[in-house]
C-alpha positions, 0 to 999 in steps of 0.5 A: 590512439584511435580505437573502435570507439572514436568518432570518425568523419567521412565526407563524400560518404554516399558516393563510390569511395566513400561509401567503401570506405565506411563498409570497410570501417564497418569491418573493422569495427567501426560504428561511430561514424559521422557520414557528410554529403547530399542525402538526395540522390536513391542511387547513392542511397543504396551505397549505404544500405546495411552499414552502421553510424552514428549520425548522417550531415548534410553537406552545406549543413557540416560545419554548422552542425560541428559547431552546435554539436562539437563531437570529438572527432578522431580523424577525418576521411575527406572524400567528398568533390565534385568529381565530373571532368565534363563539368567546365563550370569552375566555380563549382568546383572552387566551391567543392573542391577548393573552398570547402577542402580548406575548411575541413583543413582548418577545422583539423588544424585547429582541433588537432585532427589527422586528416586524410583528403582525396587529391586526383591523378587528373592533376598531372594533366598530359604528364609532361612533368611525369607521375611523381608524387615529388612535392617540388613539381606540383606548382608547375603541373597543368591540368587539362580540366577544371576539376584537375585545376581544383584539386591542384589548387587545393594541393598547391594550397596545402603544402603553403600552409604553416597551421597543419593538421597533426598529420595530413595525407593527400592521396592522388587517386589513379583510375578507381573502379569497383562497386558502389559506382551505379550513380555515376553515369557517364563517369562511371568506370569503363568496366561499369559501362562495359559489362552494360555494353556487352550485356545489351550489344555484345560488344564493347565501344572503344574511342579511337586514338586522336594521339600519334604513337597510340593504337585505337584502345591502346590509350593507358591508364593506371587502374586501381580497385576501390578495395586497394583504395580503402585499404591504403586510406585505413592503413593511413589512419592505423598507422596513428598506432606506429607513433614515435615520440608523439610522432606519426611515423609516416611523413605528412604529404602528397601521395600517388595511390595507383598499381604503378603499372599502366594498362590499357583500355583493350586490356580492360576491356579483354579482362571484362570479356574473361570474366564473363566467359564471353569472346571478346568484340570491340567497335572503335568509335570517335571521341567526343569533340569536347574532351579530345584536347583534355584527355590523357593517353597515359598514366602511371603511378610513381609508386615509390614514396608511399612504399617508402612510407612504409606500405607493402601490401600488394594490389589487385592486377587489373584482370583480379580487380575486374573479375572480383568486380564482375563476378560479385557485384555488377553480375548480381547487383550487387554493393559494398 
């Protein structure tokens, strides 16, 4: 049983969801925490300003450290990645994303650990196959970058391997915006970039559509708030209080965690302008050459397996997640 009092691991822990997600535990009570990154950036050191926990790990440094100290660790939150989908170096993202992924996944297997690991929404790629977070099609998805390709290998790898954890959860993430993304830069949200944009210019920058059938603005995606997410990422490792039989009652697996309702990028940025009190202007610009062939024009959750699984909160619509985003944080600086 999972209590106040156990040791918890977040990796990834300085950057956008991590950083949530250990505010949110904070307000759940929990303290006891081991945060995993690179404690080198100032930016990222804001996103943990005020919260509380035990002990901050370097990230080439974790396992080493596990070793020496052996806490008893309760759960893991896996966050960390490279996350850039310009970054076409894929050793890279083998390193982070694949090779380390399988040794936090060995160590939770071999300590009888539940594990809770970021996948992607990136590895549906133009969604041939569709947004279903069935199991059965993962081996023939193709993702359109080297970090899609990295987090579907290691998914690709997770559900071959017969040594589990007691219960592991990768969890897809759709378009995540919220608090906490100031370091992100170029791969911060386009709320992020678009409240910037209207403050500087008065008026948002649009890529126009490369894609017959789509509008210039009318590229869709499934926008998620952070909130939503660290909210699904707790009730994952909550719901170890719902066991039956020494049984989670939730299946082990790959899960989408979008909204289930594709938006577009004109919608989004509409919202923005709503939620500034300010009428809304767009220019439409070229998309860069280097992401033309390996962007997705839409994407949407399947949203059935998890609400299977047994949840049934409701998320943010985009124009709720935007104005909470805008009038309480980017307006004010502020952070999670």
């Amino acid at each position: 049983m999972i209590n106040n009092n156990s040791v918890i691991v977040i990796t990834g822990a300085a950057g956008f969801i991590g950083s949530c997600m250990v505010g949110y535990l904070n307000e759940q009570g929990f303290e006891n925490l081991i945060l995993v990154d690179e404690f080198d950036e100032d930016e990222k050191e804001l996103n943990l300003h005020l919260k509380k926990y035990k002990v901050r790990v370097e990230r080439e440094n974790f396992f080493e450290w596990l070793e020496i100290e052996k806490p008893e660790v309760r759960f893991i939150f896996h966050l960390g990645a490279r996350t850039d989908t310009t970054e076409f170096d894929y050793t890279i993202h083998q390193h982070l994303n694949v090779d380390y992924s399988q040794k936090i996944w060995c160590y939770c297997t071999k300590n009888n650990i539940p594990l809770v690991y970021a996948s992607s929404a990136a590895t549906y790629g133009s969604g041939e196959l569709g947004y279903s977070d069935d199991h059965s099609i993962i081996e023939r998805l193709q993702p359109l970058n080297p970090y899609g390709v990295s987090k579907n290998e290691f998914d690709k790898w997770a559900l071959k391997q017969n040594e589990q954890p007691p219960f592991w959860a990768g969890l897809k993430f759709f378009n995540v915006y919220g608090p906490n993304e100031y370091h992100k830069g170029r791969m911060a949200s386009m709320i992020f970039h678009g409240f910037h944009q209207i403050k500087q210019n008065g008026f948002v920058k649009l890529f126009k559509s490369h894609k017959q059938g789509y509008k210039d603005g009318e590229q869709l995606r499934d926008f998620i708030y952070v909130k939503d997410v660290i909210k699904i990422c707790y009730w994952f490792m909550s719901s170890q209080s719902s066991m039956v039989n020494d049984q989670w009652s939730i299946p082990s697996g790959i899960y989408n965690i979008g909204t289930g309702k594709a938006r577009s990028f004109k919608d989004l940025v509409k919202a923005t302008f709503t939620a500034l009190n300010i009428e809304t202007k767009i220019e439409y610009i070229d998309m860069p050459t280097d992401i033309r062939n390996k962007y997705q024009y839409f994407t949407e959750a399947k949203m059935e397996k998890i609400r299977n699984a047994g949840y049934t909160s409701p998320v943010c619509t985009l124009e709720e997640g935007i104005s909470d985003y805008i009038r309480n944080y980017l307006s004010n600086n502020r952070y999670y």
